[in-house]
C-alpha positions, 0 to 999 in steps of 0.5 A: 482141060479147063472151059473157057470164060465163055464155055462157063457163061454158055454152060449157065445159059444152057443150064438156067435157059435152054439154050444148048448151042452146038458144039461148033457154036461153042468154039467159034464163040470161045475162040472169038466172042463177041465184044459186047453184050448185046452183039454177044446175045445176038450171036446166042439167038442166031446160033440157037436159030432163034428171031430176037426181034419181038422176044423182049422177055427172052431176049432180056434172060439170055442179056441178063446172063450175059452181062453178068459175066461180062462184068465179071470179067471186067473185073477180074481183068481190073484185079489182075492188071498184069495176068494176060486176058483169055478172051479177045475185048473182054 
């Protein structure tokens, strides 16, 4: 089976930051992401249980990443125009 978008993106958030979420965190994040970079990063923070406020550094990383595939996803979404979209607003 191949991993969603959004397994990709926690794989790399796990693999580069730390943040390994359980697995039942994973599927309710792939079978309903977030449909904005920040909501997406708050739901990394509270599915590791981890307080966002006052974590400017770490909060920063986690975006980082975060955005990075949101965007390209954006743009993969632009290229093919008619392929169907596999994750819901992204």
């Amino acid at each position: 089976m191949k991993p969603t978008k959004v397994e990709v993106l926690l794989y790399e958030l796990c693999i580069k930051l730390g943040y390994c979420l359980p697995p039942k965190d994973i599927v309710r994040l792939s079978e309903n992401p977030p449909g904005t970079v920040d909501d997406f990063t708050k739901a990394v923070f509270t599915a590791e249980g981890v307080e966002y406020a006052g974590e400017r550094q770490r909060w920063r990383s986690v975006r980082d990443i975060v955005a990075q595939h949101f965007s390209r996803w954006e743009e993969e979404s632009r290229e093919e125009p008619n392929r169907p979209r596999t994750t819901r607003g992204i």
